[in-house]
C-alpha positions as CSV (number, residue, x, y, z in Angstrom):
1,X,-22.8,-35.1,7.8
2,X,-25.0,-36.7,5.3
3,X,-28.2,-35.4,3.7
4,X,-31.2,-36.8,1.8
5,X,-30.8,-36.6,-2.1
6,X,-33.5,-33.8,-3.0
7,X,-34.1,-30.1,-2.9
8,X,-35.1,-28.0,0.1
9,X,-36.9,-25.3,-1.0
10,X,-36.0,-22.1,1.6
11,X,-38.6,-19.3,1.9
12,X,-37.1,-17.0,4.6
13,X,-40.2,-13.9,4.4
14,X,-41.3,-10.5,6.2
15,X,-44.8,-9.6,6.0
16,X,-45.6,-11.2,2.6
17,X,-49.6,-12.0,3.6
18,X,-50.7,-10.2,0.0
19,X,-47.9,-12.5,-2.2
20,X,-46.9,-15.9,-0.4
21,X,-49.5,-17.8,-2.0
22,X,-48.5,-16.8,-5.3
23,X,-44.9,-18.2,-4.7
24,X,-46.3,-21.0,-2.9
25,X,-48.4,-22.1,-6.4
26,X,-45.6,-21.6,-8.4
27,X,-43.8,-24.4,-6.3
28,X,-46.7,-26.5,-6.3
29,X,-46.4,-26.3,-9.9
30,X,-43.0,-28.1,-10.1
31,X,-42.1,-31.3,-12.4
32,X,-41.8,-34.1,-9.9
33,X,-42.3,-36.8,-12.6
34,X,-38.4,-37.3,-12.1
35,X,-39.3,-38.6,-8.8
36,X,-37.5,-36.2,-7.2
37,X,-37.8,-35.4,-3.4
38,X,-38.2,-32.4,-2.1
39,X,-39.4,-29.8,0.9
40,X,-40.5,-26.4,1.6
41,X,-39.0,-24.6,4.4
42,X,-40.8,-20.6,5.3
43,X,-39.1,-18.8,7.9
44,X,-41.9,-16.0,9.5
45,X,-38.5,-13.7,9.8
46,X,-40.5,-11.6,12.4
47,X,-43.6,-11.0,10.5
48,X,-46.1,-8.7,12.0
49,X,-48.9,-9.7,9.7
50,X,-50.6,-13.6,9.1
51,X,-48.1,-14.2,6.3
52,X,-47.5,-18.1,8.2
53,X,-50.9,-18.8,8.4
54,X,-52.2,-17.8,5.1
55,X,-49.2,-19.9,4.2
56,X,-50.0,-22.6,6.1
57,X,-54.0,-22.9,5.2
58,X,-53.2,-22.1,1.1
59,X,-50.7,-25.3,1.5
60,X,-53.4,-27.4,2.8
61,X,-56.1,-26.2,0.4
62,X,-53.4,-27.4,-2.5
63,X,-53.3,-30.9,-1.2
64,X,-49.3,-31.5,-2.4
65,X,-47.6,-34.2,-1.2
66,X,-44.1,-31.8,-0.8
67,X,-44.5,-31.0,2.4
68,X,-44.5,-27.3,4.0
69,X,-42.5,-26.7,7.4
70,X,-42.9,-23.3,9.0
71,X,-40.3,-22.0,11.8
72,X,-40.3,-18.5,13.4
73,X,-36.5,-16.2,13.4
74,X,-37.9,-13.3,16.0
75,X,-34.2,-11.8,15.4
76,X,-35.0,-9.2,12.2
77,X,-32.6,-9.5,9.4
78,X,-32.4,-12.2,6.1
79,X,-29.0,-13.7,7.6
80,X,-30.6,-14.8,10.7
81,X,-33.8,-16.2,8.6
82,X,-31.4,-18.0,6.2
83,X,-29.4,-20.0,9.0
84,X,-32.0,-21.5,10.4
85,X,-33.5,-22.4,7.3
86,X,-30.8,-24.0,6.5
87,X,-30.2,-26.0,9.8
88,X,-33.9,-27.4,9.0
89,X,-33.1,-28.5,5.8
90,X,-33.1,-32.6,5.1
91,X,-32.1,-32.7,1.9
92,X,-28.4,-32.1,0.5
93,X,-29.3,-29.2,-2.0
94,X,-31.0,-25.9,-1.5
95,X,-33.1,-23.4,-3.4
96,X,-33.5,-20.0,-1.8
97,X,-36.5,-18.7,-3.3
98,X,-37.7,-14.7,-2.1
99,X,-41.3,-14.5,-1.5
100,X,-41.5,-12.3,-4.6
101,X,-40.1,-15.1,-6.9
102,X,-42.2,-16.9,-9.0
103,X,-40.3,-19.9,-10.5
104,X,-40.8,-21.7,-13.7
105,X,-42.2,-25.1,-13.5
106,X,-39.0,-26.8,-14.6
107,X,-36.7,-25.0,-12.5
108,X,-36.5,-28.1,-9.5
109,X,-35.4,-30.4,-12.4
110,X,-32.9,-28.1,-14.2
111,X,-31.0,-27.4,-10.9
112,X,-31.1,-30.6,-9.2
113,X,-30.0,-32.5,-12.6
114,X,-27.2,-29.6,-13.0
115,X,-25.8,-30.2,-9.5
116,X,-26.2,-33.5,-10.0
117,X,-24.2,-34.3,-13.3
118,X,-20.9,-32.1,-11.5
119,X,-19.7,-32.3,-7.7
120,X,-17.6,-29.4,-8.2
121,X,-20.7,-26.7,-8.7
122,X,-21.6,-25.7,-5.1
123,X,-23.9,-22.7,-6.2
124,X,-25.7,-21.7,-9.2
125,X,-28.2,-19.4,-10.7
126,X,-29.6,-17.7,-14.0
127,X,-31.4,-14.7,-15.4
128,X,-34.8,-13.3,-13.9
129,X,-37.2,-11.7,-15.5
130,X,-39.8,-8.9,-13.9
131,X,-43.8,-8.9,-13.3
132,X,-45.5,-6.1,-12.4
133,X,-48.5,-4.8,-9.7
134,X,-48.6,-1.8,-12.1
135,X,-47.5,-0.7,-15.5
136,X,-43.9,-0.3,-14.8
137,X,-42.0,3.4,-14.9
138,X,-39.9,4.6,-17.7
139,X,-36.9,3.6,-15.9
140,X,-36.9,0.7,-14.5
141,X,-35.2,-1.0,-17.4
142,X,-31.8,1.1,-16.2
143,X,-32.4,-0.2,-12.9
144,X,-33.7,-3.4,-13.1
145,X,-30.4,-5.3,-12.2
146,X,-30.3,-3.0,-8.7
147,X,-33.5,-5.2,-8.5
148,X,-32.0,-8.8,-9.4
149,X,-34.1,-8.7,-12.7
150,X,-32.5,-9.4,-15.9
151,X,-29.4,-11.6,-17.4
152,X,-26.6,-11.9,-14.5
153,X,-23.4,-10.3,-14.9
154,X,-20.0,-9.8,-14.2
155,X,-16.2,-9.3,-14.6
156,X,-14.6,-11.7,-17.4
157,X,-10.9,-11.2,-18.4
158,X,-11.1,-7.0,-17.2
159,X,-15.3,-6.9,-19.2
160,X,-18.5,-6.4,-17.7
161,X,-20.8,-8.7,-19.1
162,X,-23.5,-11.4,-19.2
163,X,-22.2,-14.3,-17.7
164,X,-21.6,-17.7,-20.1
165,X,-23.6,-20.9,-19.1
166,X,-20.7,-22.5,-16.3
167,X,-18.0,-21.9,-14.0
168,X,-18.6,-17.4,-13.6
169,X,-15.1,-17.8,-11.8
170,X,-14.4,-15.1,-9.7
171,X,-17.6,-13.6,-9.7
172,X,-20.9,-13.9,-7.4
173,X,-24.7,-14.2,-7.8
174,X,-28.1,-13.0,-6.7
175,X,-29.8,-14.9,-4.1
176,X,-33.1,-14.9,-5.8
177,X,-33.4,-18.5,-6.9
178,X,-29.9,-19.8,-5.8
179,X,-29.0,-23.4,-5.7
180,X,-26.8,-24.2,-2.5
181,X,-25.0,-27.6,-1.5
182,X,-26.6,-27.7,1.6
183,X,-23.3,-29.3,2.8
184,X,-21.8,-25.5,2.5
185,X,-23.8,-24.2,4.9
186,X,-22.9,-26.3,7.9
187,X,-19.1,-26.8,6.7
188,X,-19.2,-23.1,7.4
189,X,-20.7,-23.5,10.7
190,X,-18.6,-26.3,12.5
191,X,-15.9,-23.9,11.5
192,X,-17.3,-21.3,13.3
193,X,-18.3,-19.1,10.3
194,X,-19.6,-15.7,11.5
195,X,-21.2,-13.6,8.5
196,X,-20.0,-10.2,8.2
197,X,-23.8,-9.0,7.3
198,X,-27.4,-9.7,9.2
199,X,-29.0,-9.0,5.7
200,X,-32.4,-6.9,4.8
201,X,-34.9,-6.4,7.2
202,X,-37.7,-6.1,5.0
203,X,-37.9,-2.5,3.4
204,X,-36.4,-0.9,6.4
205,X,-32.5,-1.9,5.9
206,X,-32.0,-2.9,2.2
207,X,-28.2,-3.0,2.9
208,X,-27.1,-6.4,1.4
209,X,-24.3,-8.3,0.8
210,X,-25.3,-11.7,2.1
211,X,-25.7,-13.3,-1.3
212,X,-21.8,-12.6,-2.1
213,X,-20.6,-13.2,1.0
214,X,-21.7,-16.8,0.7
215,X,-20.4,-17.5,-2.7
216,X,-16.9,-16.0,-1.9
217,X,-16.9,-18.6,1.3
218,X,-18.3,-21.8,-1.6
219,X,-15.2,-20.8,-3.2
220,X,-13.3,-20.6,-0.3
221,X,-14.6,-24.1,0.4
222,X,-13.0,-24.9,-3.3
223,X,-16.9,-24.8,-4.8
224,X,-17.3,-23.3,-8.3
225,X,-20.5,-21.0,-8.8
226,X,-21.8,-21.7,-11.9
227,X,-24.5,-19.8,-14.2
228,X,-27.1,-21.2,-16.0
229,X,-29.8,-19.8,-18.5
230,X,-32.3,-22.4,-18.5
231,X,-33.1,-21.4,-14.5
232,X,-35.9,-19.2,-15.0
233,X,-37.7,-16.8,-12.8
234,X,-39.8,-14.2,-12.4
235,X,-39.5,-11.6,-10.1
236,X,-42.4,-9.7,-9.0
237,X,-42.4,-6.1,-8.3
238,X,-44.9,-4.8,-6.0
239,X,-45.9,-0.9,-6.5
240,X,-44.4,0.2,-3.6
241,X,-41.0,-0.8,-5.1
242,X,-41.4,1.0,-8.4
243,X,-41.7,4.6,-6.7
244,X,-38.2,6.6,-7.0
245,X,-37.5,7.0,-3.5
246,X,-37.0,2.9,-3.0
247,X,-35.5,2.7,-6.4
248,X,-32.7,5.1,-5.2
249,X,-32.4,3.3,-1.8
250,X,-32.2,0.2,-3.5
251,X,-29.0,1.8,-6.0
252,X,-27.0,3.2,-3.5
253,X,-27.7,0.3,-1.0
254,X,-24.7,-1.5,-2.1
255,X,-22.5,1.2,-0.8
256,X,-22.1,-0.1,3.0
257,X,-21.2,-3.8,2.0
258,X,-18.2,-2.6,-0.2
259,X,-15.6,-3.1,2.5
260,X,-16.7,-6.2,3.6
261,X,-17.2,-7.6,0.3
262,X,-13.7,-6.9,-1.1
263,X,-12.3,-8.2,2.6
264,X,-13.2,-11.5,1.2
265,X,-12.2,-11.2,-2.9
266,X,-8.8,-9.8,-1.3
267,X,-8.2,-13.1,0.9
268,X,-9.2,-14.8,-1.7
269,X,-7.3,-13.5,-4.6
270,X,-5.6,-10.8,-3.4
271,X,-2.3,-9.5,-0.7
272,X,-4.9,-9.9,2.5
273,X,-1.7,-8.8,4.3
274,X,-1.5,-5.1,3.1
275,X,-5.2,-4.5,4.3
276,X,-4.4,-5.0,7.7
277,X,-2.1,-1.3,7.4
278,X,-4.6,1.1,7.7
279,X,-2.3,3.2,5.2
280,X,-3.1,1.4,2.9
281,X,-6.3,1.6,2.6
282,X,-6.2,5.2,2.7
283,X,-3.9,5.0,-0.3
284,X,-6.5,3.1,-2.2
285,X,-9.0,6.1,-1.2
286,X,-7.2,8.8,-2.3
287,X,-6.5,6.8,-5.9
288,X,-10.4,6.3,-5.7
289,X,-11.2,9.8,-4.9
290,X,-8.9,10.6,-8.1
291,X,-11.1,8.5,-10.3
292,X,-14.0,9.8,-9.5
293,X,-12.7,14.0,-9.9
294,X,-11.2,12.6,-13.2
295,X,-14.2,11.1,-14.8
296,X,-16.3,14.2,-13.2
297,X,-14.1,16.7,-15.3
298,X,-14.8,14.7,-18.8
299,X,-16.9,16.0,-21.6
300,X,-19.1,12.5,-21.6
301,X,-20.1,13.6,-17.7
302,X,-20.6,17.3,-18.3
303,X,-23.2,16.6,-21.5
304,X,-24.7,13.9,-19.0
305,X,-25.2,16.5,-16.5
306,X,-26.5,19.2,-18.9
307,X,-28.9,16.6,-20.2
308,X,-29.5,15.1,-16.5
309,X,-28.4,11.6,-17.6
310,X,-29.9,10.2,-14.1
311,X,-27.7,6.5,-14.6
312,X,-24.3,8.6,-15.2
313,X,-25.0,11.3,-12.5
314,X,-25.9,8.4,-9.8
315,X,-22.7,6.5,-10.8
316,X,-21.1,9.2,-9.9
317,X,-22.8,9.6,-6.8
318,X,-22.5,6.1,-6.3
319,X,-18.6,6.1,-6.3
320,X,-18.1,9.1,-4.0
321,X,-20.8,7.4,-1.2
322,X,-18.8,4.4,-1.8
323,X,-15.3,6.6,-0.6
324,X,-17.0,7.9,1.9
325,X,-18.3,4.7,3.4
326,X,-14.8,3.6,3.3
327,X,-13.7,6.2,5.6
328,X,-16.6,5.6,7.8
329,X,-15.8,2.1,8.1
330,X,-12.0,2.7,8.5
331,X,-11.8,1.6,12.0
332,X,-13.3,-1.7,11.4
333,X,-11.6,-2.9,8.2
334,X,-8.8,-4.6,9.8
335,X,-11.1,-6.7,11.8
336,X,-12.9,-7.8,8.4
337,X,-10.2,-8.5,7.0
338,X,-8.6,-10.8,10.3
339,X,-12.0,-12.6,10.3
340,X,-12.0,-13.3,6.7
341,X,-8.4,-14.5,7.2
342,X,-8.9,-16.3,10.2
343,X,-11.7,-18.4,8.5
344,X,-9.6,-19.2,5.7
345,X,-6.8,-20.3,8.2
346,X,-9.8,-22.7,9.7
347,X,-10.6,-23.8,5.9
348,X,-6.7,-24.4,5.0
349,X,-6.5,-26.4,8.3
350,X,-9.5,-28.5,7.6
351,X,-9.4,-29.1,3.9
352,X,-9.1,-32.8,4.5
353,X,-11.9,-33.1,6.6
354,X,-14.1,-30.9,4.7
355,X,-13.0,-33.2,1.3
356,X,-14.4,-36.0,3.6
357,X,-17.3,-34.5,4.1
358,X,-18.4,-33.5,0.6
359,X,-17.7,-37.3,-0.2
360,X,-20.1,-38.4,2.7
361,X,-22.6,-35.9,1.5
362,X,-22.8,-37.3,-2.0
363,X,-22.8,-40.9,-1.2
């Protein structure tokens, strides 16, 4: 399968009448001098308000020549929004943009150039930063990476830290802003890829997931995920979002995609095989549950809880939701774990074809 060399833009959006045009200008502010093409997809992912046709009239008001295309996903849920997105999509690289983000005007060049100059990146993103409806609470700087705001970070050699401009290794990104190989996306499908997550459903479900899932499979695919600085965002937060009660929602959200997520890091780098015994899983809970009664009986946690360190306390809390969403889940982690396997199988099977395919796509 071949695409079009340029960059589809994807807008998959709930109910975002008071802030599409907003994004909308932001892409109309893009650098095309380089003469490069480019789209903009919106999914109405079962809006109940006129977020497509303010869309729609804005677009024409702007008088672009990027053109805007507008399909309707009546099934709730990102993942659903995202897939069709991308089986619209002409062109061979993708930019998933929220309808919160706000990019900066050079951000179409830097990515396409950056995919571009390196066939082996398959996705990559940078740091966000935050705008605000209202003067943003106390906390939010504690929080902001539970809402994709700040430098990206992750695991390097046993450290948590900002990632390095290049290959993050075995590490994942945000979706906000992503740049995706369009090729990825239907190499997945004619292998009969079925995502473990249906993704948020506007404010109602903010269980996630989505955005690793589909960098484990790039890498699957033998894509690196790269990181770069120079992308540059903002990502703006509405009031509703700054009140505690979403805030919290938003931390712990991460809870329920645990088991999924680590089916994939497991196949990937992992014994996939020892998964499938559901012993010993419930092994790997009771050595989690000791973690969490060891750090809860040091002196670090008790001052935290005299002083009500809210970060340390909902770690805490974080970790034992996490244990107990693993033995929720217990009866379907074997089957995460066979899909994830099984997919890999396909991938292994395929790898010739799908090397075939990445050359046809960058011809």
């Amino acid at each position: 399968m071949s695409f079009l060399n340029g960059v589809s833009f994807l807008i998959c959006t709930y109910n975002s009448a008071s802030r599409i045009t907003e994004t909308l200008r932001h892409l109309a502010e893009q650098e095309l001098s380089a003469g490069i093409k480019c789209e903009i997809i919106l999914v109405d992912n079962a809006c109940t308000d006129d977020t497509a046709l303010i869309a729609e009239n804005y677009w024409k008001q702007s008088d672009r020549a990027m053109p805007l295309r507008i399909f309707r996903e009546q099934r709730p849920g990102k993942n659903f929004a995202v897939e069709l997105a991308f089986q619209k999509a002409q062109y061979c690289y993708a930019c998933i943009v929220d309808d919160d983000n706000r990019l900066n005007n050079d951000y179409l060049r830097i990515g396409y150039h950056l995919l571009e100059s390196n066939a082996k990146i398959g996705i990559i993103g940078g740091p966000n930063a935050a705008s605000f409806d209202i003067v943003p609470p106390s906390w939010f700087p504690a929080y902001q990476h539970c809402y994709a705001v700040g430098e990206q970070k992750g695991y390097n050699n046993g450290r948590f830290e900002v990632f390095a401009d290049g290959n993050i290794g075995r590490n994942a990104l945000w979706g906000a802003g992503m740049f995706v190989r369009t090729i990825i996306w239907h190499q997945l499908y004619s292998l009969g890829f079925k995502s473990l997550f249906i993704g948020r459903q506007g404010s109602k479900n903010l269980t996630a997931g989505e955005d690793d899932e589909l960098c484990y499979v790039a890498q699957m695919l033998g894509y690196e995920i790269w990181y770069s600085s120079k992308l540059y965002l903002i990502h703006h937060m509405t009031a509703v979002r700054l009140t505690k009660s979403y805030r919290n929602r938003l931390f712990y959200s991460s809870v329920w995609s645990q088991t999924r997520i680590f089916a994939y890091i497991n196949t990937l780098w992992g014994n996939p095989i020892k998964y499938l015994s559901i012993s010993n899983h419930l092994k790997d809970t009771a050595y989690m549950i000791k973690g969490v009664l060891k750090r809860m009986i040091t002196l670090q946690y008790v001052k935290d809880l005299i002083k009500w360190n809210e970060v340390s306390i909902m770690n805490v809390n974080r970790d034992m939701l996490i244990i107990y969403a693993r033995i929720k889940d217990m009866k379907n982690v074997k089957n995460y774990y066979l899909d994830v396997m099984d997919l890999k199988k396909r991938i292994d099977k395929n790898a010739h074809n799908i090397i075939q395919s990445n050359i046809a796509d960058r011809m």
